[in-house]
N, C-alpha and C positions, 0 to 999 in steps of 0.2 A: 380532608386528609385521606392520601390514597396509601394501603399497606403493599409495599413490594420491595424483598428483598432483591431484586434483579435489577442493576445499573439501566437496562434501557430503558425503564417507565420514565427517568424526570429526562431522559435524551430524547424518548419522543414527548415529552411536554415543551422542550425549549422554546420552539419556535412559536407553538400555540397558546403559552401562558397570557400575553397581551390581549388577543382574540379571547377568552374565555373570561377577564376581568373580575378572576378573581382571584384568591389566595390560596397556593397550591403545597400543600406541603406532604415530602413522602412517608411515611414511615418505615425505617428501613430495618430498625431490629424493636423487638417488644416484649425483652427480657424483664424478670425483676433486678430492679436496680442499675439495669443495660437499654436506656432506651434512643435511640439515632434516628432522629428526625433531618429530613434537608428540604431546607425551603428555597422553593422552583426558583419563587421571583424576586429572592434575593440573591440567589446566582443569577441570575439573567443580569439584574443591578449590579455586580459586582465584575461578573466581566465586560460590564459597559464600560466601568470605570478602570480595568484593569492597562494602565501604560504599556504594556506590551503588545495592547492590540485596540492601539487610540488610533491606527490609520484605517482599520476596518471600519467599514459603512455598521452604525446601528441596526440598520433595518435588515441587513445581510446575517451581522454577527451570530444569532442561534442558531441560524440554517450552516454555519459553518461549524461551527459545534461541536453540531449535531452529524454533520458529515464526517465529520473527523472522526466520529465515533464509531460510525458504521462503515467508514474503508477500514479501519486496523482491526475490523475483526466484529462479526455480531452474529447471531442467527443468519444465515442463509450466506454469511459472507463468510471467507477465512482469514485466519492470522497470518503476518509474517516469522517465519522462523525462527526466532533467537530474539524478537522484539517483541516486547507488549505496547500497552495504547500508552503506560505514562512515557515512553522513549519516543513516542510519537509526538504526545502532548509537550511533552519539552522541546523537542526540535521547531513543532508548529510556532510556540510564542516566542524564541528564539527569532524565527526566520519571518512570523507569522505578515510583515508588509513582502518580503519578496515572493514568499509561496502563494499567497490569495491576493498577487496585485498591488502596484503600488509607486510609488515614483522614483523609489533606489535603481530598479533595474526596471525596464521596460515590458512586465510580463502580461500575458493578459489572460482572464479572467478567475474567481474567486474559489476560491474552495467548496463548492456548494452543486449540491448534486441536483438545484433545480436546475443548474446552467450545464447541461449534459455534456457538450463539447468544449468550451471552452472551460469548463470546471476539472476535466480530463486532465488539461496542462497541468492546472494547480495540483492536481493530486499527482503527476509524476515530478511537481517539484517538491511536493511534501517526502515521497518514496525519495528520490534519490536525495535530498537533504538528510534524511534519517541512513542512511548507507552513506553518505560522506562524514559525518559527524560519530558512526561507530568505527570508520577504518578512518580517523582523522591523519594519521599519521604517514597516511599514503597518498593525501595531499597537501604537503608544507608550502606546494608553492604558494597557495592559495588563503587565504584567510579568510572566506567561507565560501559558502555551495553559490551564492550570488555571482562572487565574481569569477569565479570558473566559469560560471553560465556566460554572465559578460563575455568574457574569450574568448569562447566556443557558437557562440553565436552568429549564424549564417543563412541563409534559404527562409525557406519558409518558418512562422512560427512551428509547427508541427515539428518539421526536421531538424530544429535547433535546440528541441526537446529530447527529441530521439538520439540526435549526436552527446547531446550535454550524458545522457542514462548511457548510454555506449559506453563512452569515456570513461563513468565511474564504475560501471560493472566491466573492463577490460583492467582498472586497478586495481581490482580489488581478489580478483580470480585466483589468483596466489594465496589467497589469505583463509580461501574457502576450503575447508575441511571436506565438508560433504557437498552435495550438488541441491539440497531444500535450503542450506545456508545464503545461495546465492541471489544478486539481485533479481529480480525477476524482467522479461523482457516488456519491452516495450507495447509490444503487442497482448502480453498475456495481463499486463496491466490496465488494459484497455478490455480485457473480457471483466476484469474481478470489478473495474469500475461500474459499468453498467448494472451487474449484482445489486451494488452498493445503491443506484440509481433504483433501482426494483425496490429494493428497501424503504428506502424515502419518500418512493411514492406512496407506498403502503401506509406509512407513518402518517403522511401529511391525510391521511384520511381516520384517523381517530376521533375527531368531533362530527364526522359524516353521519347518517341513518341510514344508511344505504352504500353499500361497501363494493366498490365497483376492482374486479380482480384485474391488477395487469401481468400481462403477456409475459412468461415467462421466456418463449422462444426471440423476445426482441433486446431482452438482457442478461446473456452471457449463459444461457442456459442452451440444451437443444432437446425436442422431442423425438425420442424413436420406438417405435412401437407400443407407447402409452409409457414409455418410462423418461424419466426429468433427467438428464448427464448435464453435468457443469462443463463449458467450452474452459478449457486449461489455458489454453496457448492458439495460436494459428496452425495451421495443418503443417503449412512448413517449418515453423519452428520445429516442433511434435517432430517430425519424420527426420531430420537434423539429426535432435536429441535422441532418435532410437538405433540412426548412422553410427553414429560416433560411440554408442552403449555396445553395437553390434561389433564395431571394430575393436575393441577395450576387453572386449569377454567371450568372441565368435571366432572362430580360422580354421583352418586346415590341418593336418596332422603329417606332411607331407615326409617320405625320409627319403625323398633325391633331389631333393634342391631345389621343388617348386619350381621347376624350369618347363613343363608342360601344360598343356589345357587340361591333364590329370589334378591340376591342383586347382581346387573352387576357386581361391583366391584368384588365382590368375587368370582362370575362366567367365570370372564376374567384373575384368579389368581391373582388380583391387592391388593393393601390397598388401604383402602381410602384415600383420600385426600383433600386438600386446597377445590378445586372445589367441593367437597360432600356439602350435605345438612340434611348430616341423623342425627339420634337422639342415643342417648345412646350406639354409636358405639362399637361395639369389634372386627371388621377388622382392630386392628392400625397397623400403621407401628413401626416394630422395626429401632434398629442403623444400622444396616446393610445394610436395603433396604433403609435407609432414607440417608446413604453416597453413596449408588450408583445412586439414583435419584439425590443429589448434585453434583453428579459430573459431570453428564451428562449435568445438567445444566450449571457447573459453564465452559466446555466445549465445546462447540461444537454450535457457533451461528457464521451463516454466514457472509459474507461483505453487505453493502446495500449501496445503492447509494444515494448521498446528492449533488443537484445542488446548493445551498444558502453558497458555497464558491466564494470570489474575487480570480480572479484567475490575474487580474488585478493588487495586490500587488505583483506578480510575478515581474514587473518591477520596482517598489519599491525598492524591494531585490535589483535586479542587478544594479539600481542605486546606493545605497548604497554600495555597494561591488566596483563599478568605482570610488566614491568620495574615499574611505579610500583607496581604492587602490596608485587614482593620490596623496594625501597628503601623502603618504609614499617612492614616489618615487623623486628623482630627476631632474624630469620634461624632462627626455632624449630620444628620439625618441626609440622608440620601435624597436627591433632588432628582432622581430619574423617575416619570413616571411611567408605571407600567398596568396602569387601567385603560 
């Protein structure tokens, strides 16, 4: 019996329960008359058994879990904005054959952060699954995040990843209040993955005697002068996002018309914009340069992090998911074993 109120102790036991052969139970509260226990290895038994993720490989399933855990948010990783893990954990068993692989749609590989690259995919079709399922209504053509992928599918696996997240974060950018609400890009989801990847490895090393550190600078971190910065985004993302901030809230104060190399704006080749202050302007923007300034915006804004998630209805969920599970079954002793 191990005592830990913090959700990650039985997430990093998932995958190791088998390997350790015995019986793992947490203890999660040890009030009088309030006591929460959860046993490892009868979650593990029970999402073997659970129908909504009977196309998942056995030998895979903790390790996907367990990743699922640690992209929506843990120690060293961040949240998404306006979502917690059970919006995750409902979309994953939802979708859980198309997002980690499977025969409906042709994707490939699992949710699982030993499989770095091809595990990549699976985790931007879990993100953009969970951003099509909160703004559902801004895609009716579709009847789920599968077969829009279907549609959208072209080039390379990678680019018909990238196109499918485009797509949903271009319909969605209207609906976005602030700029931390929004999808995150495609590349910046590729820094928080590796994070996640850092994690995991860390984890898979719990039964170790000997704790060997890995590399922070080869997963989404960077070192500069003895200090650890999390890589956000790609530089050109980044530099986009601070164009477009600089255009929206930056200008000129011009009062003759911006019609000379006097006026910043027009010395830096720009038009004016939101941010100017000037007077009876004739630097405007045309349609041209006012869709490629759109775009960039409605493009390219990084992940950020939000701690003001329960991460605590995580158990929630998986109570829920044991209760419907025991009232569907039989009541017959479990036939998985897990020594």
């Amino acid at each position: 019996m191990i005592y830990s109120p913090d959700t990650d102790t039985y997430h990093v036991g998932l995958p190791i329960v088998r390997e350790m052969g015995k019986r793992i139970v947490i203890l999660q509260k040890a009030e009088p008359g309030n006591w929460q226990c959860l046993d490892v290895n009868e979650l593990v038994s029970c999402l073997y058994k659970d129908p909504d993720l009977a196309s998942l490989s056995r030998n895979i399933l903790p390790h996907i879990l367990q990743s699922l855990f640690i992209t929506t948010g843990c120690d060293y990783v961040s949240f998404f904005v306006g979502l917690g893990k059970v919006s995750f954990m409902k979309t994953f068993f939802q979708f859980s054959e198309f997002i980690s692989g499977g025969n409906s749609v042709p994707t490939s590989g699992s949710l699982s952060c030993a499989e770095k690259d091809s595990g990549f995919l699976a985790f931007v079709r879990l993100v953009g699954s969970v951003y099509f399922q909160k703004h559902r209504s801004a895609f009716l053509k579709y009847s789920s995040p599968a077969e829009m992928f279907r549609e959208m599918r072209e080039g390379t696996n990678s680019s018909s990843h990238e196109n499918w997240l485009q797509n949903i974060r271009g319909a969605i950018f209207e609906r976005i209040e602030f700029e931390d609400n929004s999808l995150p890009s495609f590349q910046s989801l590729w820094f928080h993955w590796l994070r996640s990847c850092w994690v995991y490895l860390t984890w898979a090393q719990a039964l170790e005697q000997d704790f060997s550190s890995v590399l922070l600078d080869r997963y989404g971190w960077e070192i500069d002068n003895g200090d650890v910065k999390i890589i956000w985004d790609s530089k050109q993302n980044i530099e986009k996002v601070q164009k477009t901030v600089e255009f929206l809230t930056k200008g000129c104060r011009c009062k003759s018309g911006c019609s000379s190399k006097r006026c910043k704006c027009l010395k830096k080749g720009q038009v004016c914009g939101p941010g100017c202050r000037c007077l009876d302007c004739s630097n405007l923007i045309n349609t041209d340069q006012h869709q490629e300034i759109q775009d960039d915006s409605e493009t390219d804004f990084s992940d950020t992090s939000s701690d003001d998630q329960d991460v605590n209805l995580t158990d929630e969920f998986y109570i829920g998911r044991l209760s419907e599970l025991e009232d569907s079954s039989d009541s017959e002793s479990s036939d998985v074993d897990l020594t």
